[in-house]
PLY file of the C-alpha trace (Angstrom):
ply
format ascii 1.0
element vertex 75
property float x
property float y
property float z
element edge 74
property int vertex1
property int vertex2
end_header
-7.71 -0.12 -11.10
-8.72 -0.43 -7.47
-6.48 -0.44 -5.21
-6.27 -1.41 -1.19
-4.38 0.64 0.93
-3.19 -1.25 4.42
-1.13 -0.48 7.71
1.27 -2.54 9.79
-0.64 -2.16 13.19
2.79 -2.53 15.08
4.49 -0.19 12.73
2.79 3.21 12.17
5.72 4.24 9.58
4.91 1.15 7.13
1.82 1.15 4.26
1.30 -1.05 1.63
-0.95 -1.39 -1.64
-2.30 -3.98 -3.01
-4.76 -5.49 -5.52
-6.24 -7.91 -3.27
-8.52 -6.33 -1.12
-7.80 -9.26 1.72
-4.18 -8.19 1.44
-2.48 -11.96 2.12
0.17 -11.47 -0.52
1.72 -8.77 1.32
4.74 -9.99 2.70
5.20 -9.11 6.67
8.20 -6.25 7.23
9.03 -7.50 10.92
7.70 -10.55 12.47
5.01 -9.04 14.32
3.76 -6.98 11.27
-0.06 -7.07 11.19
-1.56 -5.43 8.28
-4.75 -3.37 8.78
-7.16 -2.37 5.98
-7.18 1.58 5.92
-9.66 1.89 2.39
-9.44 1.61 -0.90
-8.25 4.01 -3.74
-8.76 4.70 -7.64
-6.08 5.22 -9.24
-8.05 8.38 -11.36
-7.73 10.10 -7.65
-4.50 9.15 -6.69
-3.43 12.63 -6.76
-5.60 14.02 -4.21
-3.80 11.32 -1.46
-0.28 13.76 -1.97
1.32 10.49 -2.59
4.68 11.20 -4.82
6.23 9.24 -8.06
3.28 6.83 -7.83
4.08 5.23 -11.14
6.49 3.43 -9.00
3.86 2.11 -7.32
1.59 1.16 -9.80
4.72 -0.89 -11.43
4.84 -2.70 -8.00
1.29 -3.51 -8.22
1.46 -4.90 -11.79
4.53 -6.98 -11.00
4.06 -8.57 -8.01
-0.02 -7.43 -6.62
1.53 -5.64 -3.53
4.00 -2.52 -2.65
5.45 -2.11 0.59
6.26 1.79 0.87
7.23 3.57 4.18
5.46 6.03 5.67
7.97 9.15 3.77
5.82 8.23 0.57
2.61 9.83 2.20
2.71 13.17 2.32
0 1
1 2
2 3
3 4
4 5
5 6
6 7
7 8
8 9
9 10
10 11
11 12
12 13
13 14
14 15
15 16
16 17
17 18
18 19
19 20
20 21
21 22
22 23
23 24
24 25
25 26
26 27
27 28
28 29
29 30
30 31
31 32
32 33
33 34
34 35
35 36
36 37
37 38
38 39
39 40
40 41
41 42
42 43
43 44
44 45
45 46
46 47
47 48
48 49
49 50
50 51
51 52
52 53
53 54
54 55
55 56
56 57
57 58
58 59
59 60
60 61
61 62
62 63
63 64
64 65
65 66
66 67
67 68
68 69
69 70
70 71
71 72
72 73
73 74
């Protein structure tokens, strides 16, 4: 699965994934959240990002097609 990685530009603590590479579904966290398209990921590599319990995420994605995570979550 590919996966898009984005940042809130006014919020350097708050990433999100998503399977849309434009990134529209993902809900805004403040009202001036702008989210910025940082790359894209395979999930086969998802261990070299340091990024902890990401099964969590990948349930997210399936669900819903987004995952709002906060900066803690990237190591």
């Amino acid at each position: 699965m590919r996966i898009f990685l984005f940042r809130d530009e006014c919020n350097s603590d708050a990433f999100a994934f998503s399977t849309d590479v434009t990134g529209a579904s993902i809900p805004p966290v403040s009202p001036q959240t702008e989210w910025i398209f940082l790359g894209t990921i395979e999930t086969l590599i998802v261990e070299k990002w340091g990024i902890r319990d990401f099964q969590e995420v990948l349930d997210y994605l399936k669900a819903d097609g987004y995952c709002v995570v906060d900066a803690e979550l990237i190591e």
